[in-house]
C-alpha positions as CSV (number, residue, x, y, z in Angstrom):
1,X,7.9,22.5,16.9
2,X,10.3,23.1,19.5
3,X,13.4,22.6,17.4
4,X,12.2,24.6,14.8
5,X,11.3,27.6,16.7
6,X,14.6,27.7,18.2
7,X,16.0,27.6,15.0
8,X,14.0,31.7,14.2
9,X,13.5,32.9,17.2
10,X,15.5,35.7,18.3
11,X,17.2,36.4,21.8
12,X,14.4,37.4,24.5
13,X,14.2,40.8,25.5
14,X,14.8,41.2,29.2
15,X,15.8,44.6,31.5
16,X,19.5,43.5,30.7
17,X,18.9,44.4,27.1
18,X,17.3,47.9,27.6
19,X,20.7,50.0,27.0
20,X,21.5,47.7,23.7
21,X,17.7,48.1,22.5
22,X,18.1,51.8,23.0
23,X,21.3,52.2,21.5
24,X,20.7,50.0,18.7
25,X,17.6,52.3,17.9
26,X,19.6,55.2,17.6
27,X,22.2,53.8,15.2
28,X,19.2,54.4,12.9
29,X,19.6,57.5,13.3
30,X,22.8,57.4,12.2
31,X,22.4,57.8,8.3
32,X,20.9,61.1,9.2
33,X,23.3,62.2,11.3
34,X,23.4,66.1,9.7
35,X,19.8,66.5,10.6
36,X,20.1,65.2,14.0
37,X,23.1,68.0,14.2
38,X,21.2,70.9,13.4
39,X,17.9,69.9,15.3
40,X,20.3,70.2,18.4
41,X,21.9,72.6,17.5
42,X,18.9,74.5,17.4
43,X,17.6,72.5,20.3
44,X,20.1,74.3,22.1
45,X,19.4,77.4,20.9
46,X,15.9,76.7,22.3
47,X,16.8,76.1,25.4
48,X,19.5,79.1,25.8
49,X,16.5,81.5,26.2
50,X,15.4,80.1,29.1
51,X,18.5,81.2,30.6
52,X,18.7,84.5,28.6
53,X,15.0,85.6,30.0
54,X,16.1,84.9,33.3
55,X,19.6,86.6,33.0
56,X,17.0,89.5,31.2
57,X,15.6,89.8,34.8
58,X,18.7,91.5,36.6
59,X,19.2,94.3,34.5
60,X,15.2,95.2,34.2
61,X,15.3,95.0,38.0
62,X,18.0,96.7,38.9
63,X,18.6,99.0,36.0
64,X,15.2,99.9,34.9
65,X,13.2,100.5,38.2
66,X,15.9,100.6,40.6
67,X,18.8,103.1,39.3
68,X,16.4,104.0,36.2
69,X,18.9,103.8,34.1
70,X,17.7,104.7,30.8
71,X,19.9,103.5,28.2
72,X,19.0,99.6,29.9
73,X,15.1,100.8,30.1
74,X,15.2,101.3,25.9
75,X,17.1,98.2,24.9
76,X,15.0,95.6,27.5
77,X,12.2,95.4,25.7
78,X,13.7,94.6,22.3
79,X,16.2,92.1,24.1
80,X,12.9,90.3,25.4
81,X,11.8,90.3,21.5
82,X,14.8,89.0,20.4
83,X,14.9,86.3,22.9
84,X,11.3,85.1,22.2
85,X,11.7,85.1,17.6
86,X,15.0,83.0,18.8
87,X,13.3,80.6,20.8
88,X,10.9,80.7,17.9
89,X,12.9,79.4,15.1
90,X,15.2,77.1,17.4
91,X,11.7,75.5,18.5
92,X,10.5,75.3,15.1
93,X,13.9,73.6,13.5
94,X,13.9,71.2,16.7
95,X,10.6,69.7,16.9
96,X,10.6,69.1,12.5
97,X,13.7,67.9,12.4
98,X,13.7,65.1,15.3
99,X,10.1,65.1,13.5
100,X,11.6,63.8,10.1
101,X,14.0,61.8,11.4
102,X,11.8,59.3,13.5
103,X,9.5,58.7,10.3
104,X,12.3,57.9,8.4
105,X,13.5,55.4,11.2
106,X,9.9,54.1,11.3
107,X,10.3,53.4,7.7
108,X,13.0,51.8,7.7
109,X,12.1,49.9,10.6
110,X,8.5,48.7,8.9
111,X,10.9,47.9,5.7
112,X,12.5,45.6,7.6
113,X,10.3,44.2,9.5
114,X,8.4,43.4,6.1
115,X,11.1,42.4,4.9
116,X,12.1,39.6,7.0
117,X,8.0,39.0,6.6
118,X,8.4,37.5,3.8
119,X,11.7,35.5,4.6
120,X,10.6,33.6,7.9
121,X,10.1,29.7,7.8
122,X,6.5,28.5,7.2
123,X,7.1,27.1,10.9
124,X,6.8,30.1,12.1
125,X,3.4,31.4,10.6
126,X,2.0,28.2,12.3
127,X,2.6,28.9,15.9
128,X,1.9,32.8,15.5
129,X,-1.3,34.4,15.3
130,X,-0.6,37.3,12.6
131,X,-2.8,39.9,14.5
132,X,0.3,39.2,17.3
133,X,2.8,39.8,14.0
134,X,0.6,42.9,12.9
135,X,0.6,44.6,16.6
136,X,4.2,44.7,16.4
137,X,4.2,46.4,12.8
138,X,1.9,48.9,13.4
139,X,1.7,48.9,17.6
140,X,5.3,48.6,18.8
141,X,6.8,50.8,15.8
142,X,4.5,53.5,16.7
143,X,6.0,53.5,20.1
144,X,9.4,53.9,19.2
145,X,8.5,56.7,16.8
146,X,7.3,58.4,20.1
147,X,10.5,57.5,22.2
148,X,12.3,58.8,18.6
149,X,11.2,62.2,17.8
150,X,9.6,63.8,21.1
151,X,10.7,62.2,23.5
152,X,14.2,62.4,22.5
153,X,13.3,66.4,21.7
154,X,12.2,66.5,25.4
155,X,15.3,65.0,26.7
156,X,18.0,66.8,25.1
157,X,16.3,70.5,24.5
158,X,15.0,70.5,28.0
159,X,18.5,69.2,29.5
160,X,20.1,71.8,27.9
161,X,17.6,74.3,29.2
162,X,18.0,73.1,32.5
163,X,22.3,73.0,32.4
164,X,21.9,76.3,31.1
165,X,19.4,77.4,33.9
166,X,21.6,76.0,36.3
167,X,24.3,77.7,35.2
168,X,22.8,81.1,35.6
169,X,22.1,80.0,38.9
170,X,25.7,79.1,40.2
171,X,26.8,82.4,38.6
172,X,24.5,84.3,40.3
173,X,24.7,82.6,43.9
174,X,26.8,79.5,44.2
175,X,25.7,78.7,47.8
176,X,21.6,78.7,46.6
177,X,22.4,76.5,43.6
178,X,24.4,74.2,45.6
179,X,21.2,73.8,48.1
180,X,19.3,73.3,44.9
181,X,21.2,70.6,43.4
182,X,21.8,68.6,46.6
183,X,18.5,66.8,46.2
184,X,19.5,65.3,43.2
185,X,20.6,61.7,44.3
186,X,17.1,61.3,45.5
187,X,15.5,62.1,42.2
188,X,18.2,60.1,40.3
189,X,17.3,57.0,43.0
190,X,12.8,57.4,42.2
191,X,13.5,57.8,38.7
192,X,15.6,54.7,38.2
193,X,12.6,52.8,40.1
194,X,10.4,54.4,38.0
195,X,12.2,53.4,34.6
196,X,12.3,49.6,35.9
197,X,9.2,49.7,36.3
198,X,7.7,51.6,33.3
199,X,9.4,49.1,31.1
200,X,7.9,46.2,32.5
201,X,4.1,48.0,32.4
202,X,5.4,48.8,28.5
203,X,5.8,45.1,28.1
204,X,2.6,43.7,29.6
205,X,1.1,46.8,27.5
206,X,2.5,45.8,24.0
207,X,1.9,41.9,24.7
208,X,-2.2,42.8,25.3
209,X,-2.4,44.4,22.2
210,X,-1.2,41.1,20.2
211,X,-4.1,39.6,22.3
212,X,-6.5,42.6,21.1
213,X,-5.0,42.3,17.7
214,X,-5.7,38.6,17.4
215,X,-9.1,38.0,19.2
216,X,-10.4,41.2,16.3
217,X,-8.6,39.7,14.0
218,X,-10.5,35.9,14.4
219,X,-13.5,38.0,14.5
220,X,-12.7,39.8,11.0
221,X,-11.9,36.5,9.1
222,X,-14.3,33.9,11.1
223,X,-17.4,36.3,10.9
224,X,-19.7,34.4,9.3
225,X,-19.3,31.4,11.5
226,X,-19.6,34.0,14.8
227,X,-23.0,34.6,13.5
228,X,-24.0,30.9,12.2
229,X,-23.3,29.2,15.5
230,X,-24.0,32.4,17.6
231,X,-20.9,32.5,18.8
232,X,-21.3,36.8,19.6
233,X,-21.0,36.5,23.0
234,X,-17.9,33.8,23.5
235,X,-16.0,36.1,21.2
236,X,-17.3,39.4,23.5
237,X,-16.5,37.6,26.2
238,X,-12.6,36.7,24.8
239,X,-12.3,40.6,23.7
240,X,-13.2,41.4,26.8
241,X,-10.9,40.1,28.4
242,X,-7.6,40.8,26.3
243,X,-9.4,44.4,26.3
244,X,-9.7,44.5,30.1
245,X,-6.1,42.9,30.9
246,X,-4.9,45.9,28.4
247,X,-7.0,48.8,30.2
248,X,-5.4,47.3,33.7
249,X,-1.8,47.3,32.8
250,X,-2.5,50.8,30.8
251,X,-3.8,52.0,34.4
252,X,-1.0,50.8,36.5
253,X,1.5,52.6,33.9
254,X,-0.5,55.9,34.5
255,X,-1.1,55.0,38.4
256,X,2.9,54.7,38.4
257,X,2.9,57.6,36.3
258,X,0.7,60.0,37.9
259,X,2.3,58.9,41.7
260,X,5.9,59.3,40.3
261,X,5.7,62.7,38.4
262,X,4.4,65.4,41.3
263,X,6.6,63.5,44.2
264,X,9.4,64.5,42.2
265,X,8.1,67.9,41.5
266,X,7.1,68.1,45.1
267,X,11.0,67.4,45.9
268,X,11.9,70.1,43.5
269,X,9.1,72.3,45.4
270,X,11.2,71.3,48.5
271,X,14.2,72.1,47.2
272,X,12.8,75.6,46.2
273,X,11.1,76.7,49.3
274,X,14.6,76.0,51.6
275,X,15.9,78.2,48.9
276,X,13.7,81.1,49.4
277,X,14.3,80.5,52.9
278,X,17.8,80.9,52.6
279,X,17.7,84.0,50.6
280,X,15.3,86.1,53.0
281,X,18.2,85.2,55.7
282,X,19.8,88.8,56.5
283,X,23.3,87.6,55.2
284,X,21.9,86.7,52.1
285,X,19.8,89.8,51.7
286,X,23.4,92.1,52.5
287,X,25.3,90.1,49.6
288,X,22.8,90.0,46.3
289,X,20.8,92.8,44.9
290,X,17.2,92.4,44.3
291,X,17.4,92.0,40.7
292,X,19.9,88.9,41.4
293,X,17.5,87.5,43.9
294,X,14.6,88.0,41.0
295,X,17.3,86.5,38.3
296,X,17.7,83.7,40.4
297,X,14.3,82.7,41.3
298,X,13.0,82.9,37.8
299,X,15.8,80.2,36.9
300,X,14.4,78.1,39.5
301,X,10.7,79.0,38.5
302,X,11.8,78.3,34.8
303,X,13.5,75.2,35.6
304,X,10.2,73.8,37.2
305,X,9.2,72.7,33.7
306,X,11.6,71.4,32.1
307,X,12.1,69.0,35.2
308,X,8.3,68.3,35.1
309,X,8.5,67.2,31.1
310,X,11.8,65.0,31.9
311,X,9.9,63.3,34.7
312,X,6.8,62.1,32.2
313,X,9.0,61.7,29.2
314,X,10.6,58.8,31.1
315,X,7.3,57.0,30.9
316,X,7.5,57.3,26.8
317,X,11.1,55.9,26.9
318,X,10.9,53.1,28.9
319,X,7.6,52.2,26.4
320,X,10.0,53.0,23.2
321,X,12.7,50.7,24.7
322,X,10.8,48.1,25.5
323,X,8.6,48.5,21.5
324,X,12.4,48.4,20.4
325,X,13.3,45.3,22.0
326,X,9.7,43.7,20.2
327,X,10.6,45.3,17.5
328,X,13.9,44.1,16.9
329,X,13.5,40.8,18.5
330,X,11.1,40.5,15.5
331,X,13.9,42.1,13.3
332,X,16.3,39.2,14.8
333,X,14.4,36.1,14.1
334,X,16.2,33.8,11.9
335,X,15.2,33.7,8.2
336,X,14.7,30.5,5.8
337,X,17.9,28.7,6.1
338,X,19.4,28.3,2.5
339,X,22.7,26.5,2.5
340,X,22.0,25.4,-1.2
341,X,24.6,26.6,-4.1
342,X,23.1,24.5,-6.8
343,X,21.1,26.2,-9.8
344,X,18.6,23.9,-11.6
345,X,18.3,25.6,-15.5
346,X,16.1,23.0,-16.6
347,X,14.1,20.2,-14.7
348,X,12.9,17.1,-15.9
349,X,10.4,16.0,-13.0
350,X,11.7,13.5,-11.4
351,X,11.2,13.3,-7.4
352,X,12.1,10.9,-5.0
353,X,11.7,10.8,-1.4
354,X,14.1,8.2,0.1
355,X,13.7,7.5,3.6
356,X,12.1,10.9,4.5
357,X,11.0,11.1,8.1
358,X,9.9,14.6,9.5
359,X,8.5,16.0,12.7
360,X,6.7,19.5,13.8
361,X,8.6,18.7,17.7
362,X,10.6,16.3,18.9
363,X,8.4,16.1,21.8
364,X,5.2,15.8,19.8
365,X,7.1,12.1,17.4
366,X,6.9,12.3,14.2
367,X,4.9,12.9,11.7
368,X,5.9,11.4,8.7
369,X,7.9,8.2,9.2
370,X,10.6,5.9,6.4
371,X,8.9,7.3,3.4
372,X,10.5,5.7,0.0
373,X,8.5,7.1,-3.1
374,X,10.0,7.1,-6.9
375,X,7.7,9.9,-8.6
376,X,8.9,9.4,-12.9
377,X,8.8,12.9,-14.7
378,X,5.6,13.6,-16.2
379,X,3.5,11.1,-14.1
380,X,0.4,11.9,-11.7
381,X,0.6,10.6,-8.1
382,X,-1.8,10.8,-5.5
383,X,-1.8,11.8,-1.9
384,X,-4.8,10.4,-0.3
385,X,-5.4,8.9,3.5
386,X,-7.6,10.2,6.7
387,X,-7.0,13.1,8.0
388,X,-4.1,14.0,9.7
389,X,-2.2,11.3,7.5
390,X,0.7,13.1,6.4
391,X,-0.3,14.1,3.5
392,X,0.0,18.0,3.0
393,X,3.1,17.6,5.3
394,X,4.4,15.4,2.8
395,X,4.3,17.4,0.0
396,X,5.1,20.8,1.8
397,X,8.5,19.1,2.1
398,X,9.3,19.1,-1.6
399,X,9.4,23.0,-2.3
400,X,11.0,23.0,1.3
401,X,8.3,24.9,3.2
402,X,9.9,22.3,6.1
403,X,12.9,20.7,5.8
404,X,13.2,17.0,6.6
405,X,14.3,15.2,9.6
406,X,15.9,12.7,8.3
407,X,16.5,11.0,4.5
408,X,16.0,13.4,1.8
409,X,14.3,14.6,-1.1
410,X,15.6,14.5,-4.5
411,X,14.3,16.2,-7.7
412,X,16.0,15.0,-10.9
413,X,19.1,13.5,-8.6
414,X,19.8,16.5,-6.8
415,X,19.1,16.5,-3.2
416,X,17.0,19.9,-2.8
417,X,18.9,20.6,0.1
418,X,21.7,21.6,-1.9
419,X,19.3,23.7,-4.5
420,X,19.4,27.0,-3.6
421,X,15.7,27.8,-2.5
422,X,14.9,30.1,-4.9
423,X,16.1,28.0,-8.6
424,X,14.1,25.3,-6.4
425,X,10.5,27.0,-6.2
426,X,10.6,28.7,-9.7
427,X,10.2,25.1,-11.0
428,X,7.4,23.9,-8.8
429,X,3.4,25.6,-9.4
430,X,1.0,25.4,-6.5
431,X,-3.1,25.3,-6.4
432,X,-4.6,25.2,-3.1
433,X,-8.2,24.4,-1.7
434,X,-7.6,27.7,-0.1
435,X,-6.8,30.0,-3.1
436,X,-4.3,33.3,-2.2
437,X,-5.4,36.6,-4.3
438,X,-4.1,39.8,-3.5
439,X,-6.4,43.2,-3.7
440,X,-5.5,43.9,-7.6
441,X,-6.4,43.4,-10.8
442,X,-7.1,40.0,-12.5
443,X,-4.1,40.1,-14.6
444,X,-1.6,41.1,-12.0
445,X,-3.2,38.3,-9.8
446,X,-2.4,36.1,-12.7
447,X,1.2,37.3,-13.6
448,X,1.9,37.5,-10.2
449,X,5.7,37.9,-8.7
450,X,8.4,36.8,-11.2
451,X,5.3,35.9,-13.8
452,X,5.1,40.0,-14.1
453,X,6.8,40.3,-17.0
454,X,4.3,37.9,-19.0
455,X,2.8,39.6,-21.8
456,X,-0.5,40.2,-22.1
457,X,-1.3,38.0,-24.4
458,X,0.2,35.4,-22.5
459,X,-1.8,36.5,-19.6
460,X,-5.1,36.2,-21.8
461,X,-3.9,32.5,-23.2
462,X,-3.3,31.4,-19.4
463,X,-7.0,32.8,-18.4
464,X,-8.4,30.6,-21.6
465,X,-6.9,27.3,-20.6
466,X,-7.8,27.6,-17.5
467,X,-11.9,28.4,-17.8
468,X,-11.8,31.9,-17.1
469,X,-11.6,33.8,-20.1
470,X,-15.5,33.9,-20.5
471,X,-16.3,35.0,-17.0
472,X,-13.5,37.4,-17.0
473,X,-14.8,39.0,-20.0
474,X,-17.8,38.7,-18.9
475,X,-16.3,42.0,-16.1
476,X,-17.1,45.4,-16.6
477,X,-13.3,46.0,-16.4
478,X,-12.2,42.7,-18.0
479,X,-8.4,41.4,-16.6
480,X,-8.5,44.9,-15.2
481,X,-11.3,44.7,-12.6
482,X,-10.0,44.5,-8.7
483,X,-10.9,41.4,-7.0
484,X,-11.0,42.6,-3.5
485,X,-9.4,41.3,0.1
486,X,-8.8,37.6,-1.2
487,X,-10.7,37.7,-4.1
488,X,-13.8,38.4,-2.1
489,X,-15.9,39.9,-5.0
490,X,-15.3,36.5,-7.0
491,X,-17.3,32.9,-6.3
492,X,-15.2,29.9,-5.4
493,X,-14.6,28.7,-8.8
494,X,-14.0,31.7,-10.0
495,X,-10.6,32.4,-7.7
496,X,-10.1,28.8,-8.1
497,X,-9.8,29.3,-12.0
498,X,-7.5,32.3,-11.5
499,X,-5.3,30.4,-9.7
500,X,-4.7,27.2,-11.8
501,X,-4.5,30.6,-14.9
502,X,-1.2,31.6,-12.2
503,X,-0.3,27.9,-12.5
504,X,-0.6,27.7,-16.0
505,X,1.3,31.0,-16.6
506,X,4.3,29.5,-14.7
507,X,4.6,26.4,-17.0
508,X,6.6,25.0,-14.2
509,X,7.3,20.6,-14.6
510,X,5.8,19.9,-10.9
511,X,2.6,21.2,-9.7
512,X,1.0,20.3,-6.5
513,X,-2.3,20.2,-6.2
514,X,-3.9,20.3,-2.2
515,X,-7.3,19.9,-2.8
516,X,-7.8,22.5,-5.6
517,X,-11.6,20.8,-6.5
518,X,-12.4,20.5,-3.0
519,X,-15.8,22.4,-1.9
520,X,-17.3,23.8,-5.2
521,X,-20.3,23.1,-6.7
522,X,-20.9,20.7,-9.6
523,X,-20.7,23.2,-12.1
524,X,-17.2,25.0,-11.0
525,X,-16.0,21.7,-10.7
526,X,-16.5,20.2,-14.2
527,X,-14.8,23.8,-15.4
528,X,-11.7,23.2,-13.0
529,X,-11.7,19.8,-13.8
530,X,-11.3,20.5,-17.0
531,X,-8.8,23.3,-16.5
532,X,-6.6,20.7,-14.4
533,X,-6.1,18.3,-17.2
534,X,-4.6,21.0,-19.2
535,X,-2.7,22.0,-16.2
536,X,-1.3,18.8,-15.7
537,X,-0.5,17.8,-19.1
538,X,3.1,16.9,-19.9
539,X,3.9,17.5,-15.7
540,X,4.8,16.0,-12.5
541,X,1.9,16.0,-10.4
542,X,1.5,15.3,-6.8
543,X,-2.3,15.3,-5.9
544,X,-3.9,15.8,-2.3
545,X,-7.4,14.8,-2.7
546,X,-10.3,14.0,-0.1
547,X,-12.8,13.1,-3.3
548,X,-11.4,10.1,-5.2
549,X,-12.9,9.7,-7.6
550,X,-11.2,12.7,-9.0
551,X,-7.7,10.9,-8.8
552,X,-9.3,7.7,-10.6
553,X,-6.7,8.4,-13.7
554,X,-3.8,9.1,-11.6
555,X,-0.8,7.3,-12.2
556,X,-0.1,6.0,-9.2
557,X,-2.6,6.3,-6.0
558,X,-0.2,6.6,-2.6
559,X,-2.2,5.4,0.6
560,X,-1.0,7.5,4.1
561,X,-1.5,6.6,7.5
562,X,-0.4,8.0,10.9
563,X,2.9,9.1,8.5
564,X,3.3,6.1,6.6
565,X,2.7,4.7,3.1
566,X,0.8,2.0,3.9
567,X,-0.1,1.3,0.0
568,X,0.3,2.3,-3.4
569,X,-0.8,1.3,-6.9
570,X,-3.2,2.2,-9.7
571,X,-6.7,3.0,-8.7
572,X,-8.3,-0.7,-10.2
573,X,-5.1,-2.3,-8.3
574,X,-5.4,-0.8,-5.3
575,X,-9.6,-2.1,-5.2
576,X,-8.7,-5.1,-6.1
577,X,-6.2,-5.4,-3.1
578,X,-9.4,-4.6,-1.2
579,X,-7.1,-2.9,1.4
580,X,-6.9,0.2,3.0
581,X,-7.7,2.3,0.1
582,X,-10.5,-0.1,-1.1
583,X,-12.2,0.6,2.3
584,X,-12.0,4.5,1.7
585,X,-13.5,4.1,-1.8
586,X,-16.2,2.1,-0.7
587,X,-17.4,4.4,2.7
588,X,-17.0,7.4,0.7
589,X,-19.4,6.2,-2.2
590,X,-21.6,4.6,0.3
591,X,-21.9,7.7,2.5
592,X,-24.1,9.4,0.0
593,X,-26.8,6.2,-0.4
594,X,-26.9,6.1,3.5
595,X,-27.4,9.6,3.4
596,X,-30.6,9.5,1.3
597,X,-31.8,6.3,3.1
């Protein structure tokens, strides 16, 4: 599937990307760019009273137990108050408002992310495990809500607080400051190190939760055969092991973590303890005042923190840029390709393949090889051959789940290609072996999608041609009781009848059938039997069936093998031939006899 995949999948995310990942993110932010404004606005009103309190020191120093002064010793306490409500309300407005924005990014990031769910190529959903898909959804966007709201809060409020801190300082001594600040290469060099290394960690981090995701996932779905073929402690074993690869790499994140964030702050101590140095020099001493000294050192005290929170924030950046590059690699994978302009109004029926071949990877040959079939409207054909024939792949081709190698397919003359995907799939009906029901009612299972505006009593018709009225009546809550995960409260039969009701309710001129009587019990099968025939009445019909003799009437019985027709006729020709198909016929109705002998 090589060619395919490299037709959807996006550009890899690599270090070189971490500036666009980043700045893409925040040009989500843009549609609410006047909330952004006034959370740093008051972001920087926050951090101004770090500065103010330590301004606040001077004149209680100097003027309130020094020179006593008493018009400074009233207003110092109130100036303290008013500092602290500020820092209140600027906190407050800050933290909601980054708050707000990053769940509306997460939205609209989850929006699209569904979004192009439901667009990809079948292709892709067979070389991806979906707890993989789902890590990203819920995982990865969770992560960039954190490098979003807080840590971007962190970032700017507390590099404001520590410009404006800084600028206190170089007011009140310009030498000190300037011993301060020198240091600051070396952080800028540890912290770059640091980042590199954080989003690499971030990487490994996110990619082990797809692995956790997916080995739960298998266990969620498969349980039933975990515990018939005791397979417990294989599937311990694999969660084990994604769960232990993710505890490692969460480790070295923290080990990197926890040895980068107090080397800094032991820098900063550094820094700070040559500064006190300096100050207690007698030509220092001659040229500040006490409460300038005090001023000063509170800055430095109070700029301890901030420094300290922009240290560990980096950890929660680097882990939102490298969710956003996941996230919008994801974003960036290329849809369904539809080049086609025509709109089919009306079909007939009519399908033809003409010298279709088709293959998952170039690497891997093909799988289907020259195949010429003439389908008239109306008629029944069967698909039937060992498995791993060709079959399904043949008829997934038709409603363009894959498009075709080579040749084409044609559906009343027009080459599908050129029918634009939608106009094509709203004339073709699908029932699978494996039915799809969503957790809701019966009726909205029914009238599903574009079928939603069918009227109830169209719903109710559907239900009665296709077996299901009685048991659905039969309901407490009738067409309005909830059929759970997949239909899970329903038997076999039951979901199978609900879906040839969807079938019926489309009234579409092709159906395709995959197996839809496959593993059901003699009962559910007579019922769905029945139900086919009226499905198939009056429609082109393309058959995938392991069980022939329930494609004994078909018009025309099409023999597969290794991705060619090998033979094709009516059921009584094709025995007669005593060929390929007559073999089939005869092991699968001699299968049973052996069995009991």
């Amino acid at each position: 599937m090589a060619r395919q995949r490299a037709q959807w999948a996006g550009a890899p995310g690599g270090e070189h990307r971490a500036g666009t990942a980043y700045r893409r993110l925040l040009s989500h932010v843009k549609p609410y760019w006047r909330v952004l404004g006034g959370a740093v606005v008051a972001m920087a009103v926050y951090a101004s009273t770090d500065a103010a309190f330590a301004w606040l020191m001077q004149p209680m120093l100097d003027g309130s137990f020094i020179h006593k002064d008493p018009d400074v010793i009233e207003w110092i306490p109130y100036g303290i108050i008013g500092v602290f409500a500020v820092r209140a309300v600027g906190g407050f407005f800050s933290s909601y408002g980054m708050a707000w924005i990053a769940r509306r990014v997460i939205r609209d990031l989850r929006e699209a992310m569904f979004r192009k769910l439901l667009r990809l190529p079948a292709g892709y959903y067979d070389t991806t495990s979906s707890g993989v898909i789902l890590s990203k959804i819920l995982y990865d966007v969770e992560q960039v809500a954190t490098a979003s709201s807080s840590a971007i809060t962190v970032l700017v409020r507390d590099t404001f607080t520590i410009l404006g801190l800084l600028g206190l300082m170089f007011y009140k001594s310009a030498f000190l400051t300037t011993v301060f600040v020198v240091i600051a290469p070396v952080l800028a060099l540890i912290v770059a190190w640091v980042s590199k290394r954080f989003r690499k960690l971030a990487r490994r981090i996110q990619a082990s939760m797809g692995d956790v995701s997916h080995v739960s996932e298998e266990a969620l779905e498969g349980n039933r055969v975990i515990k018939i073929f005791g397979g417990q402690g294989y599937e311990e074993a694999q969660f084990n092991r994604a769960n232990e690869y993710n505890r490692r790499q969460q480790m070295k994140l923290t080990a990197t973590q926890s040895f980068s964030t107090p080397f800094i702050q032991l820098l900063v101590a550094l820094a700070f303890a040559v500064i006190v140095y300096l100050a207690t020099l007698p030509a220092m001493v001659d040229s500040i005042t006490a409460g300038t000294f005090v001023s000063f050192i509170t800055a430095m005290v109070l700029l301890m923190q901030p420094v300290r929170r922009l240290t560990q924030v980096n950890a929660v950046i680097q882990q939102g840029i490298a969710a956003a590059q996941s996230v919008f690699g994801f974003v960036d994978l290329r849809e369904e390709q539809d080049h086609g302009t025509q709109v089919l109004d009306t079909v007939g029926g009519e399908v033809e393949f003409k010298g279709v071949s088709f293959a998952y990877a170039e690497d891997k040959g093909p799988v289907l090889q020259d195949i010429d079939l003439h389908i008239p409207a109306g008629k029944t054909v069967a698909f039937v051959g060992r498995s791993g024939a060709g079959k399904s792949t043949l008829v997934s081709l038709l409603p363009r789940f894959y498009e075709v190698s080579e040749g084409g397919v044609f559906i009343d003359g027009h080459d599908a290609r050129e029918v634009r995907l939608d106009s094509l799939r709203q004339h073709i009906a699908l029932v699978s072996q494996s039915v799809t029901l969503f957790n809701d009612t019966i009726a909205h299972n029914i009238a599903y999608g574009a079928l939603g505006e069918a009227s109830e009593e169209d719903v109710r018709r559907a239900a009665r041609s296709a077996h299901a009225l009685d048991f659905i009546e039969r309901l407490p809550e009738g067409f309005n009781t909830i059929v759970g995960d997949n239909g899970v409260l329903l038997s076999g039969g039951q979901r199978q009848r609900l879906a040839i009701a969807r079938a019926l309710l489309k009234n579409a001129p092709i159906l395709i059938l995959d197996e839809a009587t496959s593993a059901l019990d003699t009962e559910s099968e007579r019922h769905i039997q029945a139900a086919l025939e009226d499905l198939m009445r009056d429609r082109t019909t393309l058959v995938i069936a392991h069980r022939l003799s329930t494609i004994e009437k078909a018009d025309l019985i099409v023999v597969l093998d290794n991705g060619r027709i090998i033979e094709q006729g009516r059921h009584d020709e094709l025995l007669a031939r005593d060929g390929a198909y007559a073999a089939l016929y005869r092991l699968q109705f001699r299968e049973p006899h052996a069995a009991r002998e």
